[in-house]
C-alpha positions as CSV (number, residue, x, y, z in Angstrom):
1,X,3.2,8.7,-2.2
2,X,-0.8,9.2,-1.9
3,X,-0.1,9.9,1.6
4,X,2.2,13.0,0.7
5,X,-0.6,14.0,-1.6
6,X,-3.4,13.8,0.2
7,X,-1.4,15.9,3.3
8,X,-0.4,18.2,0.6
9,X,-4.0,18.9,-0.8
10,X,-5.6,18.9,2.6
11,X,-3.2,21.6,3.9
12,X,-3.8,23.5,0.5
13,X,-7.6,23.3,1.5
14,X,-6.7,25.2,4.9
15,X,-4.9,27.8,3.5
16,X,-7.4,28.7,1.0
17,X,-10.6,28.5,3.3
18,X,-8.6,30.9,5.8
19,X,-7.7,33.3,3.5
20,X,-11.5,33.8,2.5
21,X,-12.1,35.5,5.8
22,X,-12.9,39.2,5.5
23,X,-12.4,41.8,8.1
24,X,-14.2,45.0,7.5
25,X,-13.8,45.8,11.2
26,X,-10.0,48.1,10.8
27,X,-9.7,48.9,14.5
28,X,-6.6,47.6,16.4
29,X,-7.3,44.8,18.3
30,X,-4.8,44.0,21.7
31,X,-4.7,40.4,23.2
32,X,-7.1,41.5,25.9
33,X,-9.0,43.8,24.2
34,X,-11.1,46.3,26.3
35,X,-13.6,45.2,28.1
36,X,-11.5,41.9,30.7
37,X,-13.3,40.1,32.7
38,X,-11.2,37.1,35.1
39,X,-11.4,34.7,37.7
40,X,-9.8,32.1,39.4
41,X,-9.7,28.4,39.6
42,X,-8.0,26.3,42.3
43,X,-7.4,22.3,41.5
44,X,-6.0,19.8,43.9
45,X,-4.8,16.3,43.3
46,X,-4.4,12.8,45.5
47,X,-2.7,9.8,44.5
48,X,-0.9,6.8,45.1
49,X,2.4,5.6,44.1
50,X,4.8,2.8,44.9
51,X,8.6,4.8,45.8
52,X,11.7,2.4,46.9
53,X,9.0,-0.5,46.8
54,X,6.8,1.7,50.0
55,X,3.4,2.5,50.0
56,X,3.4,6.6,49.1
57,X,0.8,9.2,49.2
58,X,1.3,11.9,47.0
59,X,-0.7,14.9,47.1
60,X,-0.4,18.2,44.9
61,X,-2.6,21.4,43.5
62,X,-3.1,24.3,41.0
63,X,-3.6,27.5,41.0
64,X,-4.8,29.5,38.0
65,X,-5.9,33.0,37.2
66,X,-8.0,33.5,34.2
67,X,-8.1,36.8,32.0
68,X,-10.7,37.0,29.7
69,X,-11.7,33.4,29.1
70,X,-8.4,32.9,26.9
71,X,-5.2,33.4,29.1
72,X,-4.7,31.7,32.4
């Protein structure tokens, strides 16, 4: 029962300290806004495994495209 509490005034304590936030800036904001910047990354990956009892190598990579430092 504390537990259910404690969650229960914690999540209270969220809500509260997020509705505090002001805006006085009224212009629309978009998810990318106007000025994007991006890049790019490129990972790859190496590895061993054991598959039907045999030695394997396994081998793999990324590729990711990143839009203003929140979207990939």
């Amino acid at each position: 029962m504390k537990k259910i509490i404690l969650f229960s005034i914690a999540v209270a304590a969220c809500l509260w300290v997020s509705a505090q936030e002001e805006k006085k800036d009224y212009e629309i904001k978009t998810l990318l806004g106007k000025n994007i910047s991006h890049g790019g990354y490129m990972g790859l990956s190496m590895g061993y495994s054991l598959i039907d009892n045999e030695n394997a190598f396994t081998a793999g990579g990324r590729l990711g495209w990143v839009i203003n430092h929140r979207l990939v």
